[in-house]
PAPA-293780 format. One record per atom (N, C-alpha, C): x, z, y; residue in three letters. Coordinates in steps of 0.2 Angstrom, whole numbers, padded with zeros to 4 digits, always signed. Layout:
BEGIN
XZYALA;...
//
This chain:
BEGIN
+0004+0000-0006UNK;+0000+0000+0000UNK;+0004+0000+0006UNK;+0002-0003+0011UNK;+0007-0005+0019UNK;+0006+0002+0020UNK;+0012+0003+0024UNK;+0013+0009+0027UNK;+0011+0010+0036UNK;+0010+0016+0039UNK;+0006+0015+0045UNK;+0007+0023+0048UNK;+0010+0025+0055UNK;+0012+0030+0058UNK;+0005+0032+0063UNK;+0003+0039+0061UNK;-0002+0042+0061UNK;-0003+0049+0064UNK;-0008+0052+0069UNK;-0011+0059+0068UNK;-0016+0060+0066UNK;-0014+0065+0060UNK;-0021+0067+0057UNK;-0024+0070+0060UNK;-0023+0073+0064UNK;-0029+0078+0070UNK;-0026+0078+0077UNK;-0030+0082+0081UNK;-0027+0081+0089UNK;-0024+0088+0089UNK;-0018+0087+0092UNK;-0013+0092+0094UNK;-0006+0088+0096UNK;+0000+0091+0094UNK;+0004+0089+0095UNK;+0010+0086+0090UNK;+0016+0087+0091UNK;+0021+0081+0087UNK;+0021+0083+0076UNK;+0018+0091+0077UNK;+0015+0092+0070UNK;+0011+0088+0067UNK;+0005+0086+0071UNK;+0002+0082+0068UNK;+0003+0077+0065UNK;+0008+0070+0065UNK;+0011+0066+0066UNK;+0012+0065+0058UNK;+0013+0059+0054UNK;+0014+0057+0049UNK;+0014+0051+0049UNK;+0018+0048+0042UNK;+0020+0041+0042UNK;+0016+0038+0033UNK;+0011+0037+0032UNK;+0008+0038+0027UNK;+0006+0032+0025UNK;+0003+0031+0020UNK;+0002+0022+0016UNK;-0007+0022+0016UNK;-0009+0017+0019UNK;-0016+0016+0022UNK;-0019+0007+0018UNK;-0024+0007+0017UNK;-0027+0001+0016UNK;-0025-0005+0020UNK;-0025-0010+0018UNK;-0021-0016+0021UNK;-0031-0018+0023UNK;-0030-0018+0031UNK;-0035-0019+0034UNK;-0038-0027+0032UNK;-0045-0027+0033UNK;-0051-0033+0034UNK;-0051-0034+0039UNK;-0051-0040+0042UNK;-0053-0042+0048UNK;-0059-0044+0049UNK;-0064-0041+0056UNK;-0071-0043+0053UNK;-0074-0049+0057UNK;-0077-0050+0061UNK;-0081-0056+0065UNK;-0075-0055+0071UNK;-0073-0058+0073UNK;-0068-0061+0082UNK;-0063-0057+0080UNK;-0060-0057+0075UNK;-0054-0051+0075UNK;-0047-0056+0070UNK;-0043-0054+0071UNK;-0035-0056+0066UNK;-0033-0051+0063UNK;-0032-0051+0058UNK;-0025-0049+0052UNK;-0021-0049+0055UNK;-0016-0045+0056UNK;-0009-0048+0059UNK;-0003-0044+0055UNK;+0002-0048+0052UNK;+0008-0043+0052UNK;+0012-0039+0054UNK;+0012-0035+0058UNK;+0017-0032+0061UNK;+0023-0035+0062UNK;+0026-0037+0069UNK;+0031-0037+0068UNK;+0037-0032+0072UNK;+0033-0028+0079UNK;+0036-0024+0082UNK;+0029-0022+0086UNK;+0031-0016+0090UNK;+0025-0012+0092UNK;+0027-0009+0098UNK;+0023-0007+0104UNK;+0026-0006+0110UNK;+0024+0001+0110UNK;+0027+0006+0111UNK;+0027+0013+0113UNK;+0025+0013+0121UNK;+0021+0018+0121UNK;+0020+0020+0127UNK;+0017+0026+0128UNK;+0014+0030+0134UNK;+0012+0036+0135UNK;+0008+0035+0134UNK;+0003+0033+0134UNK;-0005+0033+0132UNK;-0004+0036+0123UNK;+0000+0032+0120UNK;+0002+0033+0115UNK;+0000+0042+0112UNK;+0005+0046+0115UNK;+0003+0054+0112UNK;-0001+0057+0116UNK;-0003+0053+0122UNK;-0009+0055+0124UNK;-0016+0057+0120UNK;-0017+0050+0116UNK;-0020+0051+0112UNK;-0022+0056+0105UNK;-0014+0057+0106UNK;-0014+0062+0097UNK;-0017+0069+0102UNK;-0017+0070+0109UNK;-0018+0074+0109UNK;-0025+0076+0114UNK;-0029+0070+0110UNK;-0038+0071+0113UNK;-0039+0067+0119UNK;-0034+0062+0122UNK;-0035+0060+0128UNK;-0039+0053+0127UNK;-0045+0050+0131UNK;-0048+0045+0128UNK;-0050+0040+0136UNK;-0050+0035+0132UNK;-0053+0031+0141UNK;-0058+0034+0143UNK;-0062+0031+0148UNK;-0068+0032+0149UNK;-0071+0027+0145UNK;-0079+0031+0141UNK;-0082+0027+0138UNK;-0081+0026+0131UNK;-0073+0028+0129UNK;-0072+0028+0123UNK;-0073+0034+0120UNK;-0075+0033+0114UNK;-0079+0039+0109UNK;-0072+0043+0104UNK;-0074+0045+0103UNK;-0069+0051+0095UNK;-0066+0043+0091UNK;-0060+0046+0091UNK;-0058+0043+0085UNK;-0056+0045+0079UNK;-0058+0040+0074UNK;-0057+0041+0065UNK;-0050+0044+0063UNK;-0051+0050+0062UNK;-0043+0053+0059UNK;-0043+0052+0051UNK;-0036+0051+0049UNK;-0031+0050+0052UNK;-0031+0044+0057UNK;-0030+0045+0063UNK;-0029+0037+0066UNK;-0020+0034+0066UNK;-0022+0027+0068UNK;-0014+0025+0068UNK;-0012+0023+0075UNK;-0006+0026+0077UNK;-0002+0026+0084UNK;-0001+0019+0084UNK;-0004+0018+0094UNK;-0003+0011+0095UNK;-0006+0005+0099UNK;-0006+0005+0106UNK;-0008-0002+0109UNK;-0006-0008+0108UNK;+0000-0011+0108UNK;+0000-0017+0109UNK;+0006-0017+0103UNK;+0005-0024+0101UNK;+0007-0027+0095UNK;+0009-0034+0097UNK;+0016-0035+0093UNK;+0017-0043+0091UNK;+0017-0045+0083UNK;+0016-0049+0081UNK;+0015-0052+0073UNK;+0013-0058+0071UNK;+0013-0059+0064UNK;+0011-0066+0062UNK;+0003-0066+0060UNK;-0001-0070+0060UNK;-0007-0067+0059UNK;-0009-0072+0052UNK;-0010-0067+0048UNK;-0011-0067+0040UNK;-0018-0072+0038UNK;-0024-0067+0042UNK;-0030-0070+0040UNK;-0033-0067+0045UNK;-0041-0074+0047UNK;-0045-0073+0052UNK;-0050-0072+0053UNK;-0054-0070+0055UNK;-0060-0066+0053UNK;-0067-0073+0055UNK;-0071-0071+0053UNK;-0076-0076+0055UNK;-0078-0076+0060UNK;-0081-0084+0063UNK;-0080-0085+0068UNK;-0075-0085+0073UNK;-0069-0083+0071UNK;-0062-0085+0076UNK;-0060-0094+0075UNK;-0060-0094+0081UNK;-0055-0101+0082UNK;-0051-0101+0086UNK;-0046-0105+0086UNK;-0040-0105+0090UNK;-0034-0102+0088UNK;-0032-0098+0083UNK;-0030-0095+0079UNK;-0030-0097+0073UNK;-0025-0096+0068UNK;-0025-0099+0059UNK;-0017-0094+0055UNK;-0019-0092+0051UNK;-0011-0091+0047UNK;-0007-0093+0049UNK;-0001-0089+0051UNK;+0006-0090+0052UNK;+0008-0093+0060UNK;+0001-0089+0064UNK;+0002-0090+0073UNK;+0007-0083+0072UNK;+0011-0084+0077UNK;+0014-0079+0079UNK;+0010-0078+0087UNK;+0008-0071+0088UNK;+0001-0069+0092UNK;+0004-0063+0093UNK;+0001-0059+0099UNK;+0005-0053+0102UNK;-0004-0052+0105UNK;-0005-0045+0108UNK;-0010-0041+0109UNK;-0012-0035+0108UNK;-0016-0033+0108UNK;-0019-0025+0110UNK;-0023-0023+0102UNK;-0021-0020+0098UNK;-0024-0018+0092UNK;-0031-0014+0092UNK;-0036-0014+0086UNK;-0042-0013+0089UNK;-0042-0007+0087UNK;-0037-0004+0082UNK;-0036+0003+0080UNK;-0029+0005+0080UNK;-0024+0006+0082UNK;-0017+0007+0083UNK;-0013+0000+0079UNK;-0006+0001+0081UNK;+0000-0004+0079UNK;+0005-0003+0075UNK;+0006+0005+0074UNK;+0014+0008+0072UNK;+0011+0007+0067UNK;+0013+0001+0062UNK;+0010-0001+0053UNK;+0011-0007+0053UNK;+0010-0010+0046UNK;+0014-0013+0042UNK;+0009-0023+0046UNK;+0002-0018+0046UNK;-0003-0024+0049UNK;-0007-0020+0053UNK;-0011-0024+0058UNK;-0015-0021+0063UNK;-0021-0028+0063UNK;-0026-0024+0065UNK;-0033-0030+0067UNK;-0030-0028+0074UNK;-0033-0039+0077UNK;-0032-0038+0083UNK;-0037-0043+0086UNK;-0043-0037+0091UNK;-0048-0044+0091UNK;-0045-0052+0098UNK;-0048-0057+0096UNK;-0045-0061+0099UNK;-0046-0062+0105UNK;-0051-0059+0108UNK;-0054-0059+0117UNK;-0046-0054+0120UNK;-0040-0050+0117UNK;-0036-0049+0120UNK;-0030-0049+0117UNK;-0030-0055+0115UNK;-0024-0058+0110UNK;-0021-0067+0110UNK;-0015-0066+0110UNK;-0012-0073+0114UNK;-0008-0077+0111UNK;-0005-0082+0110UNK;+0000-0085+0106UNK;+0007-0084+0109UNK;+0010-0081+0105UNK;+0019-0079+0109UNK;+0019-0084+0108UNK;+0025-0087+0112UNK;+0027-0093+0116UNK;+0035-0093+0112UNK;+0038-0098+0109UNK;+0043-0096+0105UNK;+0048-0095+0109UNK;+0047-0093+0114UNK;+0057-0093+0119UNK;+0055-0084+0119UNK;+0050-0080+0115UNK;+0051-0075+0117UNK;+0049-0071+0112UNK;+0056-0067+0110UNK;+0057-0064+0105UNK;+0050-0058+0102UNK;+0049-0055+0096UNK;+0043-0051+0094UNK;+0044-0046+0095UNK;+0050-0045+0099UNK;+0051-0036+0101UNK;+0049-0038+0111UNK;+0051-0042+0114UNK;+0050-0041+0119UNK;+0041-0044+0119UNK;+0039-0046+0115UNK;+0033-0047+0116UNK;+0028-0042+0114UNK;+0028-0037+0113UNK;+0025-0032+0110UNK;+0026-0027+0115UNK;+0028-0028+0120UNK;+0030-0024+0128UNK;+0026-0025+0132UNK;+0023-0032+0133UNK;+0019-0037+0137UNK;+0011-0032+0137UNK;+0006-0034+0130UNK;+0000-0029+0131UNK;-0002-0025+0134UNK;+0002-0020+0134UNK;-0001-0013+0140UNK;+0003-0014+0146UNK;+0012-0014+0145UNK;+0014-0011+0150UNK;+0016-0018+0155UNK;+0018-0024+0153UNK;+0017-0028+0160UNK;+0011-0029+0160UNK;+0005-0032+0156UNK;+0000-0032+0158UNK;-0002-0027+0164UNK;-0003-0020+0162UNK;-0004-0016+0167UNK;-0002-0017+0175UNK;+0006-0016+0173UNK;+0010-0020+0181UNK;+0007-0024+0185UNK;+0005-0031+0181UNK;+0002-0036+0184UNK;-0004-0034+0187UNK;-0012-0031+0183UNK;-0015-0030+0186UNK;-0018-0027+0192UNK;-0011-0023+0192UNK;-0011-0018+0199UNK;-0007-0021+0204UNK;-0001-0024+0204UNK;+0001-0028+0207UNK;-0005-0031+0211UNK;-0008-0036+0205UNK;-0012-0041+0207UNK;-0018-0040+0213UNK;-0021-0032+0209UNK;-0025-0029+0213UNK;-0021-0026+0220UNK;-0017-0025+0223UNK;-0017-0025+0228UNK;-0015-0028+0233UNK;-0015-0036+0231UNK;-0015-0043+0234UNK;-0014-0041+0243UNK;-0005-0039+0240UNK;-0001-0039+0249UNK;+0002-0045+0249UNK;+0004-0048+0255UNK;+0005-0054+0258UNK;+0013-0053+0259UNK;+0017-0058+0257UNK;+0024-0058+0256UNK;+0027-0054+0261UNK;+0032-0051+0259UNK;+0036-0048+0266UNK;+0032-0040+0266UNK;+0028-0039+0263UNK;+0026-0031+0264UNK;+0029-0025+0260UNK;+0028-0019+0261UNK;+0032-0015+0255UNK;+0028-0012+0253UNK;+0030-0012+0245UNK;+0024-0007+0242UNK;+0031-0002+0238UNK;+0029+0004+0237UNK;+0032+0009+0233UNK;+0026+0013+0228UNK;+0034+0009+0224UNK;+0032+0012+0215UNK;+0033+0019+0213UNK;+0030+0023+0210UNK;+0033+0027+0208UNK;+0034+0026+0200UNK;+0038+0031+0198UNK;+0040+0030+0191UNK;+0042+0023+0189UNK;+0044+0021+0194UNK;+0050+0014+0193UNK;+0053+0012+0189UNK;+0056+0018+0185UNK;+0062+0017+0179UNK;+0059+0014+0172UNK;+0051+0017+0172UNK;+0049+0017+0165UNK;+0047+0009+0165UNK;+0041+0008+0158UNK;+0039+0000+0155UNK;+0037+0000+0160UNK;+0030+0003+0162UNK;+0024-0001+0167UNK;+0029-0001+0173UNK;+0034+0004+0177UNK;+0038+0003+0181UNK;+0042-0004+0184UNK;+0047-0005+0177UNK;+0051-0011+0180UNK;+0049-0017+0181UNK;+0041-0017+0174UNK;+0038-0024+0174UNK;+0035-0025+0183UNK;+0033-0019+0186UNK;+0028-0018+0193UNK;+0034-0021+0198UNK;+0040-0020+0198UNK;+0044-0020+0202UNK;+0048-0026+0200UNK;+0049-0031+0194UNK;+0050-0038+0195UNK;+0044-0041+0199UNK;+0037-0040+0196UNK;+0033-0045+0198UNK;+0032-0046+0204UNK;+0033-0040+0208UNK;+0031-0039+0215UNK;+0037-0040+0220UNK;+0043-0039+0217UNK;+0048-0044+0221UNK;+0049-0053+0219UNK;+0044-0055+0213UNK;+0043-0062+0214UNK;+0038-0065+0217UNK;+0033-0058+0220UNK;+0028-0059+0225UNK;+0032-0061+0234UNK;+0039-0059+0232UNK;+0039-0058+0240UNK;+0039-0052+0242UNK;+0038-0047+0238UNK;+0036-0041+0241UNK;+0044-0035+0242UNK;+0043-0032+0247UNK;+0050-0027+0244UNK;+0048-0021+0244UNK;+0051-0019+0237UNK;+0050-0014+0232UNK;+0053-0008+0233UNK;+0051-0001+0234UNK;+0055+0007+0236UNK;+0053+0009+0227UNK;+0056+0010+0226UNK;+0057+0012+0218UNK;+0058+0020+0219UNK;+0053+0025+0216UNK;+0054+0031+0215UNK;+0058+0031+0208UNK;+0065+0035+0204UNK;+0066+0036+0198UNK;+0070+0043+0200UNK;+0072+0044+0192UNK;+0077+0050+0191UNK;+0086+0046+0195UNK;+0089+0050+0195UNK;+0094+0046+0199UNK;+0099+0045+0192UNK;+0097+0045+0187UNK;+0103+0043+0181UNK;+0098+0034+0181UNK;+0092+0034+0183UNK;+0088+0025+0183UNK;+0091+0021+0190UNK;+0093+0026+0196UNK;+0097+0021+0201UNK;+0098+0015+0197UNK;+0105+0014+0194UNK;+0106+0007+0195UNK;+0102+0003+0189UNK;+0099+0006+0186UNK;+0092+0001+0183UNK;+0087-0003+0190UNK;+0083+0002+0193UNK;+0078+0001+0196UNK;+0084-0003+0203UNK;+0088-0002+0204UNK;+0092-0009+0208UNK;+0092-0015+0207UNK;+0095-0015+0202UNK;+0096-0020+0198UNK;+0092-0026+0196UNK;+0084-0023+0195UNK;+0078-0026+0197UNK;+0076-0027+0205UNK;+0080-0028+0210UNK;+0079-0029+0215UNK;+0074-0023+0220UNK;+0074-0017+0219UNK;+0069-0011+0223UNK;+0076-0008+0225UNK;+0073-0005+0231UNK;+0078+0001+0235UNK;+0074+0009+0232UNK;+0080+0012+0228UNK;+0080+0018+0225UNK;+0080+0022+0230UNK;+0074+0029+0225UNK;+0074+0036+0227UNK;+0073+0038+0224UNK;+0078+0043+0224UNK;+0078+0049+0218UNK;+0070+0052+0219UNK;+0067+0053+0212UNK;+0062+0058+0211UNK;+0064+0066+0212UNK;+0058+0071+0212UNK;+0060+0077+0215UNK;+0057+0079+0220UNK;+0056+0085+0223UNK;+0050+0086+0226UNK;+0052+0083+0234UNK;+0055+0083+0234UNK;+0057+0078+0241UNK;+0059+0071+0242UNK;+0056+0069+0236UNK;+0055+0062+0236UNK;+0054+0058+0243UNK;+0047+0061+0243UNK;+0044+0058+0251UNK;+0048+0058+0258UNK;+0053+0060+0259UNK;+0058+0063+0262UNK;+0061+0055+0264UNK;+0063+0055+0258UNK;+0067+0048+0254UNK;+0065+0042+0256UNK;+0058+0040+0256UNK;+0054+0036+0258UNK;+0053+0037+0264UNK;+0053+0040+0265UNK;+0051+0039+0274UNK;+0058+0039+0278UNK;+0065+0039+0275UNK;+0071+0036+0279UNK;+0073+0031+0278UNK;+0068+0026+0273UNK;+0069+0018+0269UNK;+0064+0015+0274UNK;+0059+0019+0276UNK;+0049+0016+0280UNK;+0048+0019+0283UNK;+0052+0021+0289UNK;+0049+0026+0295UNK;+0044+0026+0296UNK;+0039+0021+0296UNK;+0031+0019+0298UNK;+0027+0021+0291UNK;+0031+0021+0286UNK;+0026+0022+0281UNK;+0028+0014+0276UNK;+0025+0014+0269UNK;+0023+0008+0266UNK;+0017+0005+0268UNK;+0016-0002+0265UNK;+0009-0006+0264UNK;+0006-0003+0257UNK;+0009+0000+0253UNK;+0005+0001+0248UNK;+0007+0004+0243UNK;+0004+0010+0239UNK;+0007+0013+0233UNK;+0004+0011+0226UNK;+0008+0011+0223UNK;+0006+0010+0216UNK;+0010+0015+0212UNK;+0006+0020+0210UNK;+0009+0027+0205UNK;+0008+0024+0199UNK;+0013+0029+0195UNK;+0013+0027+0189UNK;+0014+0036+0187UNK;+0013+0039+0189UNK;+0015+0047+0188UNK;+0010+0050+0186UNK;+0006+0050+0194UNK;+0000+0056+0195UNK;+0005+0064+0194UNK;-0002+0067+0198UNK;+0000+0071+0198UNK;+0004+0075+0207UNK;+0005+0080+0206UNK;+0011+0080+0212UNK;+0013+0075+0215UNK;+0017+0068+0210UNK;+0020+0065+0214UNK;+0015+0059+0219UNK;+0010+0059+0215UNK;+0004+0053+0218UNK;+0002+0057+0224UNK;+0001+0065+0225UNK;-0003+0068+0232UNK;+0004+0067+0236UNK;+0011+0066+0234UNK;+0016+0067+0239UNK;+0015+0058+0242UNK;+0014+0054+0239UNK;+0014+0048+0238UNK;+0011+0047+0243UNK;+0003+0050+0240UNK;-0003+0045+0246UNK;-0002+0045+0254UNK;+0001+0050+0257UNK;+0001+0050+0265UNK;+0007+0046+0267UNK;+0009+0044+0264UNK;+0016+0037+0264UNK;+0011+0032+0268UNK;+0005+0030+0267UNK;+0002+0023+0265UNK;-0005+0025+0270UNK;-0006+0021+0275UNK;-0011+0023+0279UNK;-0018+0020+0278UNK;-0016+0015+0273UNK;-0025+0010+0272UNK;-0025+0012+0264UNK;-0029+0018+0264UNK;-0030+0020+0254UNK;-0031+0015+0251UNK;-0035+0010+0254UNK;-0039+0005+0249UNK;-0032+0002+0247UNK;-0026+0004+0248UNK;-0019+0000+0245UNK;-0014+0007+0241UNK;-0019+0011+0240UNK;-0015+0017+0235UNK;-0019+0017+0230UNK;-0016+0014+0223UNK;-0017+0015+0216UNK;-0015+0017+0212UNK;-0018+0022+0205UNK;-0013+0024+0203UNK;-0015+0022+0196UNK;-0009+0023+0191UNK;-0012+0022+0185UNK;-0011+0027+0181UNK;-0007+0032+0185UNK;-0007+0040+0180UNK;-0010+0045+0184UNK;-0012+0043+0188UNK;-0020+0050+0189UNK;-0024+0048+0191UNK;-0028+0043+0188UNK;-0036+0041+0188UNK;-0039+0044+0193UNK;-0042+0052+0189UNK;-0047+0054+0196UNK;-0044+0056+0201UNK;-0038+0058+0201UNK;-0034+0062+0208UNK;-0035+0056+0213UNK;-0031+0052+0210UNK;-0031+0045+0216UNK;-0038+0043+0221UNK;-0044+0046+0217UNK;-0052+0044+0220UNK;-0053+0047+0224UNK;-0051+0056+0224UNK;-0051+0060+0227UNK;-0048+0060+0232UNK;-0041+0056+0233UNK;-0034+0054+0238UNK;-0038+0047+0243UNK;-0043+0045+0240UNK;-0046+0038+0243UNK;-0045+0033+0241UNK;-0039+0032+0236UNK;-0038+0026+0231UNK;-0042+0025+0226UNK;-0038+0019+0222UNK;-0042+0016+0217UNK;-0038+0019+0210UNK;-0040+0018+0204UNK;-0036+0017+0197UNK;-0035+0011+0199UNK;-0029+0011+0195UNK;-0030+0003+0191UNK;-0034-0001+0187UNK;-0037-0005+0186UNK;-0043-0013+0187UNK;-0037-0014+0180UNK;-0040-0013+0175UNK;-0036-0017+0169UNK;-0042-0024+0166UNK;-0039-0030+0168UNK;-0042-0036+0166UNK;-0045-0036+0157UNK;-0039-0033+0156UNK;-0038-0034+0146UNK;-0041-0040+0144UNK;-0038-0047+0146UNK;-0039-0051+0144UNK;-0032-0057+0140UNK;-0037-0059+0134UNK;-0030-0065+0135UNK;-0026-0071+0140UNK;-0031-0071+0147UNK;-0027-0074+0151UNK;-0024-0071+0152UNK;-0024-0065+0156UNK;-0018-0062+0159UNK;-0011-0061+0152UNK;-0012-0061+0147UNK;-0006-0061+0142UNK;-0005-0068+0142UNK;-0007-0071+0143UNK;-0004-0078+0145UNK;+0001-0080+0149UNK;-0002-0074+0156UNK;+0003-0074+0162UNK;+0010-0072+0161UNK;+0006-0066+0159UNK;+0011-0061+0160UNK;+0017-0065+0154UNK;+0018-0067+0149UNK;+0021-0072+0144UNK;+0024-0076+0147UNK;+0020-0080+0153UNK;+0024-0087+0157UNK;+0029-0084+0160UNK;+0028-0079+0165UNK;+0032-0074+0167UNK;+0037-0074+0165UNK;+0040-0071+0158UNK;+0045-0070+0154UNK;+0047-0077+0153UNK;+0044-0082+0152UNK;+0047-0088+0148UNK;+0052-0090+0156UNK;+0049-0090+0161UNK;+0051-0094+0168UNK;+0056-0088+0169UNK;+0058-0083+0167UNK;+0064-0080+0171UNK;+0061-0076+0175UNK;+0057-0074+0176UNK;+0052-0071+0181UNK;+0053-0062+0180UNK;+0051-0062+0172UNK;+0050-0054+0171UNK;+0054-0054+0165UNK;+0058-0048+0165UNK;+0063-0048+0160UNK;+0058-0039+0155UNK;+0054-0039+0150UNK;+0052-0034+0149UNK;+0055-0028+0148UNK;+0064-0027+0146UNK;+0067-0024+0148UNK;+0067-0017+0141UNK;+0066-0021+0137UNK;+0067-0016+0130UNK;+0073-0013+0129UNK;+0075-0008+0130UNK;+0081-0005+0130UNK;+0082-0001+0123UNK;+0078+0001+0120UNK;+0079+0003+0111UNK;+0076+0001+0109UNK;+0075+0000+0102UNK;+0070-0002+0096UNK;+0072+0003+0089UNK;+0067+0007+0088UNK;+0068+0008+0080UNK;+0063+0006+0076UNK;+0065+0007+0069UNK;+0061+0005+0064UNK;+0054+0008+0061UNK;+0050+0007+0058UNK;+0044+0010+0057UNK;+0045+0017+0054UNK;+0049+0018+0052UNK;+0052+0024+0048UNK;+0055+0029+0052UNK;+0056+0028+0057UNK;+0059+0032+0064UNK;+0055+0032+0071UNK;+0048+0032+0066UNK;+0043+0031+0073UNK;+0043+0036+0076UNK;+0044+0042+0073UNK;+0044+0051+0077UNK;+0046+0048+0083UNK;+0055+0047+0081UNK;+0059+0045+0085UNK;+0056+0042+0091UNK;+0055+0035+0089UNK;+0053+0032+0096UNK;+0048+0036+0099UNK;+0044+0037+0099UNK;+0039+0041+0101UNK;+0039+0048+0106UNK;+0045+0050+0103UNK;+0047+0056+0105UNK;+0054+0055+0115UNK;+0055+0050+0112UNK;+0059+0047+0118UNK;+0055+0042+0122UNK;+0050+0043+0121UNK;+0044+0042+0128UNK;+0041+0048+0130UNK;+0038+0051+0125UNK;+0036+0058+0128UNK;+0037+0063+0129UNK;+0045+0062+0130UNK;+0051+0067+0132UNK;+0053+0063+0140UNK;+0049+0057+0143UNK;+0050+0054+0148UNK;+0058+0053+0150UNK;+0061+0053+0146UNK;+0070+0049+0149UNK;+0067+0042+0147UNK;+0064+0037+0143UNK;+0067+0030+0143UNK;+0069+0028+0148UNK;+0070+0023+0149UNK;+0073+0019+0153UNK;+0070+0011+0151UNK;+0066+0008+0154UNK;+0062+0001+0150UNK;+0059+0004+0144UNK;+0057-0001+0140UNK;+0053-0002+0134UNK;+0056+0000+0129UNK;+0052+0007+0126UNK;+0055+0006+0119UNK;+0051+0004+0112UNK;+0053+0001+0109UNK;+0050-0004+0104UNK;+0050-0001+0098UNK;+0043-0002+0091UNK;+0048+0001+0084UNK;+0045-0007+0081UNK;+0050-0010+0077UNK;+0052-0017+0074UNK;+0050-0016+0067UNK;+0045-0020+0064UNK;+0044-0019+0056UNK;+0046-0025+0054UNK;+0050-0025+0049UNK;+0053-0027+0043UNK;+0047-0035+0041UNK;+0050-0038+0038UNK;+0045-0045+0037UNK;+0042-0041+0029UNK;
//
């Protein structure tokens, strides 16, 4: 039986198990897909630990860790077209990715484009997608500044190529060991810590055009008075705090077009996803734990075996 990294119940890294599970059915609009690499992210033990979108309900434990998926796609559920055996596809699984196969339905599932590897394209579904649509959602006009915070991490770096191919210039909040990461990507660095804002405002006397958090939290309330028109303060890690600040969440599309984009991106030299480790399905703890321990730096990936 395929193997598939798992919490049996909601709590913390205890829960956790790597255990051998039914080689999934795909039912009406959905793929079979083979695993080929899997994109870790926070949302990730969010979830082992009760956290759910809005409008999503309980989930079936054990469940299997995991948004976004790249792989070959096995078998096709009824009624899918545009898809067949042996497409190499990348997307959002309908029940986690850290496993051997994942269903993936096809309204947010894309064909990889062969110039881009199954590890960097299993980066793309959450975290530049994400990047994109909040970028996109704050539709500033070249030549303005918007400041990221948590600039080091996935959604981070993808947020701060895209928006300097926007023409935009980018104030990068990180840890000061991400400095020449988050430069390097074209943003002016600032170290995080509680004087961040400090930081910021001797790069923007005036303030920014726009924030986009990636944190929540403290650093979002230190964040929003940078930025004088809220309708350009988003955040994607404190949902409600930001409502409360005047801002928006982030507007996630979840569609296959935007993974199309975000894809071209990568193939034109535009957006590098920026995977900095990859472990194997067998040291999922591993990865797992080096995200939500918050040092990564870029994406980190777990890569299954053919």
């Amino acid at each position: 039986m395929p193997e598939a990294y798992v919490f049996t119940r909601y709590g913390g890294p205890e829960t956790e198990a790597l255990v051998d599970i039914a080689r999934p059915v795909p039912g009406p609009g959905e793929l079979l897909v083979a695993v080929r690499a899997a994109g870790v992210n926070p949302v990730d033990w969010k979830q082992r630990t009760g956290h759910r979108r809005p409008g999503e309900g309980p989930r079936e434990l054990p469940a299997v860790f995991g948004n976004e998926v790249s792989g070959v796609v096995e078998e096709v559920g009824e009624g899918v077209t545009g898809f067949a055996p042996g497409d190499a596809v990348f997307g959002n699984p309908v029940a986690g990715g850290y496993a051997r196969y994942a269903l993936l339905p096809v309204a947010v599932t894309a064909h990889k484009p062969a110039g881009i590897s199954f590890a960097d394209a299993a980066a793309l579904p959450v975290a530049a997608a994400t990047a994109y649509d909040g970028v996109r959602q704050l539709g500033l006009p070249a030549g303005a500044t918007v400041l990221v915070t948590g600039a080091g991490g996935g959604v981070g770096v993808a947020a701060v190529q895209i928006a300097r191919g926007q023409g935009l210039r980018v104030v990068g909040v990180a840890s000061a060991g991400k400095k020449d990461l988050v430069e390097a990507l074209g943003a002016e660095h600032v170290p995080s810590g509680p004087d961040f804002a400090a930081g910021v405002r001797a790069l923007a006397p005036d303030g920014v055009d726009a924030v986009y958090d990636l944190v929540g939290g403290d650093v979002l309330e230190a964040a929003a008075p940078l930025v004088a028109d809220r309708t350009k303060l988003i955040s994607a890690g404190g949902k409600d705090l930001v409502v409360g600040l005047g801002g928006s969440p982030v507007v996630r599309a979840r569609t296959a077009a935007v993974l199309d984009e975000v894809a071209r991106l990568v193939v034109d030299g535009g957006l590098d996803p920026l995977v900095t480790a990859t472990f194997p399905l067998e040291r999922a703890a591993e990865a797992l734990r080096t995200v939500e321990d918050g040092h990564a730096r870029g994406k980190v990936v777990i890569e299954v075996s053919a």
